[in-house]
Biopython code that builds the backbone (N, CA, C, O; Angstrom):
import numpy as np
from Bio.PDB.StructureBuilder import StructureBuilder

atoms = [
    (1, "UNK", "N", (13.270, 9.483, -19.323)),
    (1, "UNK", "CA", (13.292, 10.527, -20.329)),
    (1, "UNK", "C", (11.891, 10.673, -20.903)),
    (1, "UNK", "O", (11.342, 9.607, -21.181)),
    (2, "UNK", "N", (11.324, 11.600, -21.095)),
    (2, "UNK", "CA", (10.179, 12.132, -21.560)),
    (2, "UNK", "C", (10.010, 12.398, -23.342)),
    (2, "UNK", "O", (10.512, 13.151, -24.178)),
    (3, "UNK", "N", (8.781, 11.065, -23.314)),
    (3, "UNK", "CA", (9.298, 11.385, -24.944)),
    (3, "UNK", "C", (8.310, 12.433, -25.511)),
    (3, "UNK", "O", (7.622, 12.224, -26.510)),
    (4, "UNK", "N", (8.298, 13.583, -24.787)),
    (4, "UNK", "CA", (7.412, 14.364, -25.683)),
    (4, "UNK", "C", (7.613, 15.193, -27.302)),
    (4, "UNK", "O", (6.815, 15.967, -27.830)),
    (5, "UNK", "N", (8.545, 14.863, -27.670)),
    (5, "UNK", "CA", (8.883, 14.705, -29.087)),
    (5, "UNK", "C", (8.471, 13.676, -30.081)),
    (5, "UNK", "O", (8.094, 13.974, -31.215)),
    (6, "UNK", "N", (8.556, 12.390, -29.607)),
    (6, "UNK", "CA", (8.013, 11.119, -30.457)),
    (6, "UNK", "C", (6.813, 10.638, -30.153)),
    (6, "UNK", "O", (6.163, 9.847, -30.837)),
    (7, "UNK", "N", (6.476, 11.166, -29.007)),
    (7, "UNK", "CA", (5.167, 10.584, -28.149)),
    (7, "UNK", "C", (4.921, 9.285, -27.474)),
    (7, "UNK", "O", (4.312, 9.042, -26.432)),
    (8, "UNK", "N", (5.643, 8.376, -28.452)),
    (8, "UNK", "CA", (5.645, 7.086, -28.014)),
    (8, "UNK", "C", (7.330, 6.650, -27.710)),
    (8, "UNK", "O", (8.145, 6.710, -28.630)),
    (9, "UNK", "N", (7.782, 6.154, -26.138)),
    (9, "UNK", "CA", (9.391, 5.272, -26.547)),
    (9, "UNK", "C", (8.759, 3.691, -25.833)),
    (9, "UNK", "O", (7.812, 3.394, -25.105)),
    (10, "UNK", "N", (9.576, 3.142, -26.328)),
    (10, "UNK", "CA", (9.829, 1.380, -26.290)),
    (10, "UNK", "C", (10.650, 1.088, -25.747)),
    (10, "UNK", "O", (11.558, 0.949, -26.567)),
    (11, "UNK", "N", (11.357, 0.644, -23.788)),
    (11, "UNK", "CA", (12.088, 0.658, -23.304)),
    (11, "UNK", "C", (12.177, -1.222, -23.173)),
    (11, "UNK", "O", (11.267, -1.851, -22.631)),
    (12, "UNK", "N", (13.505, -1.951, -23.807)),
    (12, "UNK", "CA", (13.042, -3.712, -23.139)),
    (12, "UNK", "C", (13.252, -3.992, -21.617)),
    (12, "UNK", "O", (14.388, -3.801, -21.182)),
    (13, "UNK", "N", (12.572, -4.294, -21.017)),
    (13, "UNK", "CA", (12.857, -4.557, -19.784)),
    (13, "UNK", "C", (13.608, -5.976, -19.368)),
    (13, "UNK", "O", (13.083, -7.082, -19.496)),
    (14, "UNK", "N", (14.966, -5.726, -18.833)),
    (14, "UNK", "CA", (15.806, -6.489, -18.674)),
    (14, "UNK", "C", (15.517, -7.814, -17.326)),
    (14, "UNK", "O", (14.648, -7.687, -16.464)),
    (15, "UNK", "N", (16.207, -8.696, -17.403)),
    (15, "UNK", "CA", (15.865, -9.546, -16.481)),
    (15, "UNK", "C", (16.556, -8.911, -15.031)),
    (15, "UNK", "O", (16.026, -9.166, -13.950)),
    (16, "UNK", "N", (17.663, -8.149, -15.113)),
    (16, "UNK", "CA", (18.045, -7.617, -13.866)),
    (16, "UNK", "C", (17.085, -6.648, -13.068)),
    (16, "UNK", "O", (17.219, -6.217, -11.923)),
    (17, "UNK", "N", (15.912, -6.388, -14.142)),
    (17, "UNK", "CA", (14.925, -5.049, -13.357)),
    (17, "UNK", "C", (13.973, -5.675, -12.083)),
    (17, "UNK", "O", (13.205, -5.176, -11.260)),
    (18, "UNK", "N", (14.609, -7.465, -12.483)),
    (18, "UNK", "CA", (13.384, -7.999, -10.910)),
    (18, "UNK", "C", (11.642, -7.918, -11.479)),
    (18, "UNK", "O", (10.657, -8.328, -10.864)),
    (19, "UNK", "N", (11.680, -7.286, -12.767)),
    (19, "UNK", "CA", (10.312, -7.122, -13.154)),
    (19, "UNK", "C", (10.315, -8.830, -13.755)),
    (19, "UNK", "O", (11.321, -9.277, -14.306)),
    (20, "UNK", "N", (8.981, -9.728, -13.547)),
    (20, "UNK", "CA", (9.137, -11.165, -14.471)),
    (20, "UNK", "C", (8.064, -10.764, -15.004)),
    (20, "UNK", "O", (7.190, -9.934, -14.752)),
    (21, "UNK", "N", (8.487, -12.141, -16.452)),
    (21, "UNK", "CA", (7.051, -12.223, -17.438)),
    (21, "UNK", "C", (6.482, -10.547, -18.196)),
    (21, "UNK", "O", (5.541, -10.231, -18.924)),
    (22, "UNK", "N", (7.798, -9.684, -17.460)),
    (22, "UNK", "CA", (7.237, -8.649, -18.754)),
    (22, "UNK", "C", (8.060, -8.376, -19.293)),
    (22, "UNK", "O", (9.119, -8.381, -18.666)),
    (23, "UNK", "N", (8.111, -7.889, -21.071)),
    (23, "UNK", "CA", (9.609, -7.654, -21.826)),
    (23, "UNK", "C", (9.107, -6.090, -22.177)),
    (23, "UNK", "O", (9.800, -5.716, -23.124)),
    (24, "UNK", "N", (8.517, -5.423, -21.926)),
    (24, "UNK", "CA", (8.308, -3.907, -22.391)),
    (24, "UNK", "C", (8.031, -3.256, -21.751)),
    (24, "UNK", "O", (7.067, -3.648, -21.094)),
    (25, "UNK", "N", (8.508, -1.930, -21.407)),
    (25, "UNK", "CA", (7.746, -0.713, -20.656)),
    (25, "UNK", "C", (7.547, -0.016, -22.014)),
    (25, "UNK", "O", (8.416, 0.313, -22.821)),
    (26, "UNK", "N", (6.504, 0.103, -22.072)),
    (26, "UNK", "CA", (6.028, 1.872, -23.492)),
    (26, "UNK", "C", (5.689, 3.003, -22.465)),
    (26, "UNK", "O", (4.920, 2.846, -21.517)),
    (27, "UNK", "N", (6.257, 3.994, -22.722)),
    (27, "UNK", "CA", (5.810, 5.420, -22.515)),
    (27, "UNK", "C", (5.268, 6.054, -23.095)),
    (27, "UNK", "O", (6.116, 6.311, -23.950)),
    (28, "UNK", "N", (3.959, 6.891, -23.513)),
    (28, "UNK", "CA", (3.487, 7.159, -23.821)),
    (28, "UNK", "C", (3.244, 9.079, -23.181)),
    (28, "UNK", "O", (2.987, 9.369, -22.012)),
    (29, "UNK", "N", (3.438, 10.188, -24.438)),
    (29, "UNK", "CA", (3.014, 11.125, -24.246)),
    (29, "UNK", "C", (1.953, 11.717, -25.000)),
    (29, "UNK", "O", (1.868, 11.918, -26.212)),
    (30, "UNK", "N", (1.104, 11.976, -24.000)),
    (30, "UNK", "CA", (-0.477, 12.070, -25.253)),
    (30, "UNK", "C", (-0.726, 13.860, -24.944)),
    (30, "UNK", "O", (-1.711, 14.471, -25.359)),
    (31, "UNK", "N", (0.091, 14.314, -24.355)),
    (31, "UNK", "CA", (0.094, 15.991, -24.312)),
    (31, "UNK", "C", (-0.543, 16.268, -25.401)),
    (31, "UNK", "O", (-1.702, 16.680, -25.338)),
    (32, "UNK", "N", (0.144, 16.079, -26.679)),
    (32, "UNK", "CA", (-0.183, 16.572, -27.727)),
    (32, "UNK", "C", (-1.325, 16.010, -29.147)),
    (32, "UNK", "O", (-1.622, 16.356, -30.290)),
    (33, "UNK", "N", (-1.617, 15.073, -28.262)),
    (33, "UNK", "CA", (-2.472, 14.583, -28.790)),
    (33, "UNK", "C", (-3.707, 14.910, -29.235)),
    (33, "UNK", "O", (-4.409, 14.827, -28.227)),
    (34, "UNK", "N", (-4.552, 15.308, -30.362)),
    (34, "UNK", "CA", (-6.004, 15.689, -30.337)),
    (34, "UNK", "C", (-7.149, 15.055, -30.130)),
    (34, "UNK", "O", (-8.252, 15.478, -29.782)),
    (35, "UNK", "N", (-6.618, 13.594, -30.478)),
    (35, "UNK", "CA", (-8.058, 12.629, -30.823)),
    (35, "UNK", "C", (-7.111, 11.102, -30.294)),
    (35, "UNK", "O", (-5.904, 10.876, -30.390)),
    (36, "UNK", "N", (-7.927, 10.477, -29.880)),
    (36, "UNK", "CA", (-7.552, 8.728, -29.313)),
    (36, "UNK", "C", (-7.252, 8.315, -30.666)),
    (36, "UNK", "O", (-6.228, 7.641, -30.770)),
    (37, "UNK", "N", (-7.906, 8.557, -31.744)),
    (37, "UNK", "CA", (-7.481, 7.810, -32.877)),
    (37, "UNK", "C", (-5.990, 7.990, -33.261)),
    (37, "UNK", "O", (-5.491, 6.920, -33.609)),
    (38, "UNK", "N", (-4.977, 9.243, -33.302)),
    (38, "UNK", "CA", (-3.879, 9.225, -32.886)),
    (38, "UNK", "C", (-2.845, 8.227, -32.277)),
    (38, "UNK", "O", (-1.665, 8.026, -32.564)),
    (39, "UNK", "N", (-3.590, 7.718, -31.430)),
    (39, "UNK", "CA", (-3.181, 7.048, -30.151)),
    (39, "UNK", "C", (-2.958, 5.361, -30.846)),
    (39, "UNK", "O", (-1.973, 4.647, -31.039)),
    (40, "UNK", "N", (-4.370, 5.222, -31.065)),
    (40, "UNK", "CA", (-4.635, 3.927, -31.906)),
    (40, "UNK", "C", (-3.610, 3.431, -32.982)),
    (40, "UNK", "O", (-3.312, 2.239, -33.060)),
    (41, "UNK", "N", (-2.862, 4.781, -34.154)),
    (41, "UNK", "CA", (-1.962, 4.446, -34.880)),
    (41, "UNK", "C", (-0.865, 4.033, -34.956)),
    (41, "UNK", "O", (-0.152, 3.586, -35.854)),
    (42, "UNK", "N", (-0.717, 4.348, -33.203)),
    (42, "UNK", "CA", (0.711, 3.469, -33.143)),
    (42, "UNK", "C", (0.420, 2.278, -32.264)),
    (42, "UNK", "O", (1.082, 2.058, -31.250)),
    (43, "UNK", "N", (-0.334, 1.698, -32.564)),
    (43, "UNK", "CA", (-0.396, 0.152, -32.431)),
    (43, "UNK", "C", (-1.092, -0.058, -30.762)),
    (43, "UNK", "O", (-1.082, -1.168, -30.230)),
    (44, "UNK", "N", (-1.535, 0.877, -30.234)),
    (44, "UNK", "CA", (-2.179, 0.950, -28.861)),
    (44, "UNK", "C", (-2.915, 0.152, -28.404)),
    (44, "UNK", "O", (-2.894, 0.145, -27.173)),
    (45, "UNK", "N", (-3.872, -0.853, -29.059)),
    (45, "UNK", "CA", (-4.717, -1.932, -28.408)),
    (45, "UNK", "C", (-3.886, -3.272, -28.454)),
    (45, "UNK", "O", (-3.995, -4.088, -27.539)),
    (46, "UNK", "N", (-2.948, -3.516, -29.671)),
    (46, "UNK", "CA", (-1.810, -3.989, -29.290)),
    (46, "UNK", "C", (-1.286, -4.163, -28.217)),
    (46, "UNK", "O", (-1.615, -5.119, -27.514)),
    (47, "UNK", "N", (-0.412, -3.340, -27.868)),
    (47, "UNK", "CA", (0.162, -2.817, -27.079)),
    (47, "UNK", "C", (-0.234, -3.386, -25.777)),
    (47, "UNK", "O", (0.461, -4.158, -25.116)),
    (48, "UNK", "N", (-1.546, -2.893, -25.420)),
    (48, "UNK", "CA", (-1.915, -2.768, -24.027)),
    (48, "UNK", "C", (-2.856, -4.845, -23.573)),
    (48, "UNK", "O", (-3.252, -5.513, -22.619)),
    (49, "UNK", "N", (-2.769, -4.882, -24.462)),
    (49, "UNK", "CA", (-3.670, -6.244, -24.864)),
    (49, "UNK", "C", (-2.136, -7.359, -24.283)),
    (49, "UNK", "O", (-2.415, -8.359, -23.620)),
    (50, "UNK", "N", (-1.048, -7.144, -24.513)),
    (50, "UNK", "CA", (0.091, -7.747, -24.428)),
    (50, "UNK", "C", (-0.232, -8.066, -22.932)),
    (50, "UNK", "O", (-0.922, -7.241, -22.334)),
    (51, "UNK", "N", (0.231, -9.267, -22.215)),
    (51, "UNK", "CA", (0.360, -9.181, -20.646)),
    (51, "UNK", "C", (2.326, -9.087, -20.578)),
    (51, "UNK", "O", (2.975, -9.428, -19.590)),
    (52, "UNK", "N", (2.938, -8.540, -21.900)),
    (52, "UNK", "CA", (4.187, -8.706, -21.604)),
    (52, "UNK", "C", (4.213, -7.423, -21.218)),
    (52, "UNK", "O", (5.063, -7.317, -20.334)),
    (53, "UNK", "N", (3.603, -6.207, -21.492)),
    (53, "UNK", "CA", (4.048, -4.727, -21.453)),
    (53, "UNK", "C", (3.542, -3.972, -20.244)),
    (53, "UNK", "O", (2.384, -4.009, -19.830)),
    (54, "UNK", "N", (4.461, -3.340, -19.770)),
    (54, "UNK", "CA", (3.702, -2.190, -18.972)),
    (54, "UNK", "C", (3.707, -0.908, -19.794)),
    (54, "UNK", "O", (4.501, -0.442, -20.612)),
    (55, "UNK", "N", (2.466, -0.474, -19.256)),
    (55, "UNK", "CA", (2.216, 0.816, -20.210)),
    (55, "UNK", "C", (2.235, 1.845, -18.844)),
    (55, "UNK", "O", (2.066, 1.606, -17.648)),
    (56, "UNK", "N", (2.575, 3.339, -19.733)),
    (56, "UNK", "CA", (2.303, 4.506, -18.219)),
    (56, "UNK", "C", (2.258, 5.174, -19.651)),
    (56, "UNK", "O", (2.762, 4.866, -20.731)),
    (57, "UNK", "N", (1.362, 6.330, -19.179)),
    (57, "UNK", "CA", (0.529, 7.313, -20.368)),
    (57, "UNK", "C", (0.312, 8.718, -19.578)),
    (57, "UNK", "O", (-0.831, 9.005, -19.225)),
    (58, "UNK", "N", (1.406, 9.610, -19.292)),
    (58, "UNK", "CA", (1.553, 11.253, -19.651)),
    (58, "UNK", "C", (0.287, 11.834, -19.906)),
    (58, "UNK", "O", (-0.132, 11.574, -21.034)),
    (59, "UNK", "N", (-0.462, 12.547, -19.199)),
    (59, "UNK", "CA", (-1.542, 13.242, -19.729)),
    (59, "UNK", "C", (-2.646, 12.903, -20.327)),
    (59, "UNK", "O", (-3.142, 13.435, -21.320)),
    (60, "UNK", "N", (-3.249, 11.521, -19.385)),
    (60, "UNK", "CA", (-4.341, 10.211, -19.819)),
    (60, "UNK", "C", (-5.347, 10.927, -20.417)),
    (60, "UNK", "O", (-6.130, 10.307, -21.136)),
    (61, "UNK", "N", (-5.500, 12.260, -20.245)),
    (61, "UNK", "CA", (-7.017, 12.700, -19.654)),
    (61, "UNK", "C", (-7.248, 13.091, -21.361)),
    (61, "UNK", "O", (-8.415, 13.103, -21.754)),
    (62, "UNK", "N", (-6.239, 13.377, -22.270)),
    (62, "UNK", "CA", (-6.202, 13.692, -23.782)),
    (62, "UNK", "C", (-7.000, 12.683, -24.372)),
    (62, "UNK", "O", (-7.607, 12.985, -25.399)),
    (63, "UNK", "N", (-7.122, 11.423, -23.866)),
    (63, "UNK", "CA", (-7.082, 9.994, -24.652)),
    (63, "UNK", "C", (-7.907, 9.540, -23.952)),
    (63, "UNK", "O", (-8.039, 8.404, -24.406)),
    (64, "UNK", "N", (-8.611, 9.645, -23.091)),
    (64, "UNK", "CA", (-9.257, 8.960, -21.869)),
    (64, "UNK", "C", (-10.171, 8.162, -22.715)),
    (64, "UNK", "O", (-10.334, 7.013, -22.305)),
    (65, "UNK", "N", (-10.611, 8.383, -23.458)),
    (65, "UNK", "CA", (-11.535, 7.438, -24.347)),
    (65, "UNK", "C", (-11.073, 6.142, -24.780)),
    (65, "UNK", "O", (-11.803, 5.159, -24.905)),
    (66, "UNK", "N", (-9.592, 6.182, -25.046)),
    (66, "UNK", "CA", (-8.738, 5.049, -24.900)),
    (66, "UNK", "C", (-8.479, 4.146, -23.634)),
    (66, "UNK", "O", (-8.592, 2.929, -23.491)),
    (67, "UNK", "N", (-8.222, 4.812, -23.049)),
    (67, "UNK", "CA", (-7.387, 3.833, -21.795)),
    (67, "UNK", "C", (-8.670, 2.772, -21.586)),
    (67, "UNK", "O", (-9.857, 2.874, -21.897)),
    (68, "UNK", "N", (-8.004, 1.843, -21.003)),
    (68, "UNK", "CA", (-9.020, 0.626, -20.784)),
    (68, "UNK", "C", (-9.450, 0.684, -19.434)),
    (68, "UNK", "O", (-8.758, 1.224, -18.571)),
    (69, "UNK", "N", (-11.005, -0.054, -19.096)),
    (69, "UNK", "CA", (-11.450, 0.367, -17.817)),
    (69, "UNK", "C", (-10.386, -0.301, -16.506)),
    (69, "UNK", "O", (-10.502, 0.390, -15.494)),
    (70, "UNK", "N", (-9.709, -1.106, -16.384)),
    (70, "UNK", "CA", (-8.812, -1.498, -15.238)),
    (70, "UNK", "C", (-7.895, -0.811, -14.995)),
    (70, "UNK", "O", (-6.885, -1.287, -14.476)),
    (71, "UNK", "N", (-8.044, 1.000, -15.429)),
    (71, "UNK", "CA", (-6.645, 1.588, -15.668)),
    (71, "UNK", "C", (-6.140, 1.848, -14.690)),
    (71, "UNK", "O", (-7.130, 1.991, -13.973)),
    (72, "UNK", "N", (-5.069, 2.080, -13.902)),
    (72, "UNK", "CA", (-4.460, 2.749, -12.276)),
    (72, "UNK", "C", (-4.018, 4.398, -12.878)),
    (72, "UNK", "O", (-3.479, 4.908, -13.861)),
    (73, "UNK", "N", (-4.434, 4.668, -12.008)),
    (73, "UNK", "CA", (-4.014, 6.127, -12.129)),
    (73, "UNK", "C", (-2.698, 6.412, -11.083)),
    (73, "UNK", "O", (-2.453, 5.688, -10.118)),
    (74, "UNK", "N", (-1.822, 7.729, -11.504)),
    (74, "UNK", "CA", (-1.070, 7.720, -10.527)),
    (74, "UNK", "C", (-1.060, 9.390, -10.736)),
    (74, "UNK", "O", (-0.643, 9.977, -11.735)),
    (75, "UNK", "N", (-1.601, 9.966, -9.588)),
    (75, "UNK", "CA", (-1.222, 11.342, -9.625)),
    (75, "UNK", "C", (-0.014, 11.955, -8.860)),
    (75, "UNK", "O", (0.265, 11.442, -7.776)),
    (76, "UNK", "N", (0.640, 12.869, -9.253)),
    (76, "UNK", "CA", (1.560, 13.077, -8.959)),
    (76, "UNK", "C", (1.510, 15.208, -8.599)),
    (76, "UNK", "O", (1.397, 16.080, -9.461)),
    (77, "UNK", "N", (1.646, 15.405, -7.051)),
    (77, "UNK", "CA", (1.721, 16.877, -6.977)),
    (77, "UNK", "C", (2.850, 17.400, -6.438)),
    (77, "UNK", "O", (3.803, 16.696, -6.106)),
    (78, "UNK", "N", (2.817, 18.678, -6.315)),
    (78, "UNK", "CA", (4.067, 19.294, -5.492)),
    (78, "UNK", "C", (3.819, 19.910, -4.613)),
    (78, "UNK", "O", (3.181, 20.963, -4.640)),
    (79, "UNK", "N", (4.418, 19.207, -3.366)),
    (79, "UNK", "CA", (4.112, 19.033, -1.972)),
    (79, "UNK", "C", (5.179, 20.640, -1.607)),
    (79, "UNK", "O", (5.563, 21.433, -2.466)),
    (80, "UNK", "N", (5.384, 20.709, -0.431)),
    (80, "UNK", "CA", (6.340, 21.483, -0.066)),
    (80, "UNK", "C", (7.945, 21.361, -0.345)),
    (80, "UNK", "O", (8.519, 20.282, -0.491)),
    (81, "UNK", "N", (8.526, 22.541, -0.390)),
    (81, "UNK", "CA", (10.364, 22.009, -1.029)),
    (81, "UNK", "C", (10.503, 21.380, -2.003)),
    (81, "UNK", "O", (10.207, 21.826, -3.111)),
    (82, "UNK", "N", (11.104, 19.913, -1.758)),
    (82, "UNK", "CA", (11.303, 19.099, -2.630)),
    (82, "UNK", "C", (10.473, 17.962, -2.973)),
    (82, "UNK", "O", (10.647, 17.066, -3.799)),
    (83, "UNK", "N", (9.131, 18.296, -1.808)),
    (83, "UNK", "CA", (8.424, 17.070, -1.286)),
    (83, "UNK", "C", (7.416, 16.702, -3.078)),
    (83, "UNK", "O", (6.907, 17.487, -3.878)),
    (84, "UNK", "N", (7.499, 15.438, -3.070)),
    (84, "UNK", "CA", (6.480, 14.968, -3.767)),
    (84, "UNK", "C", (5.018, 14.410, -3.529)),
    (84, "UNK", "O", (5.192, 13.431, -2.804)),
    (85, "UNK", "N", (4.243, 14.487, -3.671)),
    (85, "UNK", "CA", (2.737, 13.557, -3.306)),
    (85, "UNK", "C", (2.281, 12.755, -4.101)),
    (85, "UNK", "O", (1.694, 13.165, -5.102)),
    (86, "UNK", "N", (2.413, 11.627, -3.892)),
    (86, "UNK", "CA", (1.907, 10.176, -5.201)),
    (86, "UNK", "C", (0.357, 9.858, -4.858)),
    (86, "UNK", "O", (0.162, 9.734, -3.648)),
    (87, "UNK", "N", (-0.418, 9.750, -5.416)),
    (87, "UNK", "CA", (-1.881, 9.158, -4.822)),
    (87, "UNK", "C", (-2.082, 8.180, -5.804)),
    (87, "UNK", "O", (-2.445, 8.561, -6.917)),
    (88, "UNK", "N", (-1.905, 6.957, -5.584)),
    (88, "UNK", "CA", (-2.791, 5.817, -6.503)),
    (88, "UNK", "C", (-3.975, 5.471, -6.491)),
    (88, "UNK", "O", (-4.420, 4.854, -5.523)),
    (89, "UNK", "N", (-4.945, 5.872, -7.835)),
    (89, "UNK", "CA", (-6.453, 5.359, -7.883)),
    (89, "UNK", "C", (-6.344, 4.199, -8.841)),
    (89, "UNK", "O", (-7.343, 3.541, -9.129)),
]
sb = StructureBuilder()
sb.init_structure("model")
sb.init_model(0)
sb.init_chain("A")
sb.init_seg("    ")
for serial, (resi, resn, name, xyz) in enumerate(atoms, 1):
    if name == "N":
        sb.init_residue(resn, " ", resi, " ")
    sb.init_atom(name, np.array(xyz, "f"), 0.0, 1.0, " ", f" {name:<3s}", serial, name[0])
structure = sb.get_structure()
């Protein structure tokens, strides 16, 4: 679900997800964002500083001043039909 209403959701990640050693996914929508300092108020260096959380961030390029340099990118296009195209940098 797309939290582009709250900007930020807090999902716990369960032990059945096969994910170990992490207890958080945050989602993050920075669409609407104007300034990284935004970003910062809800607890973002926090956040990302945790080795419990995975973070994924909606529209990096708002905030890019934020994200930290080890960031993965994942682009996402629309291929033909139904086709999707993932490219990881």
């Amino acid at each position: 679900t797309s939290p582009t209403f709250v900007i930020m959701k807090k999902y716990p990640i369960g032990k059945a997800s096969g994910v170990r050693g992490r207890t958080y996914l945050y989602h993050f929508d920075a669409y609407r964002l104007e300034h990284e300092e935004e970003l910062l108020n809800l607890k973002w260096q926090e956040i990302i500083e945790s080795k419990e959380n995975i973070v994924i961030v909606e529209w990096p390029k708002q905030v890019s001043n934020a994200m930290p340099r080890d960031t993965h990118t994942i682009s996402i296009e629309i291929g033909e039909g139904e086709q999707r195209i993932f490219e990881l940098k």
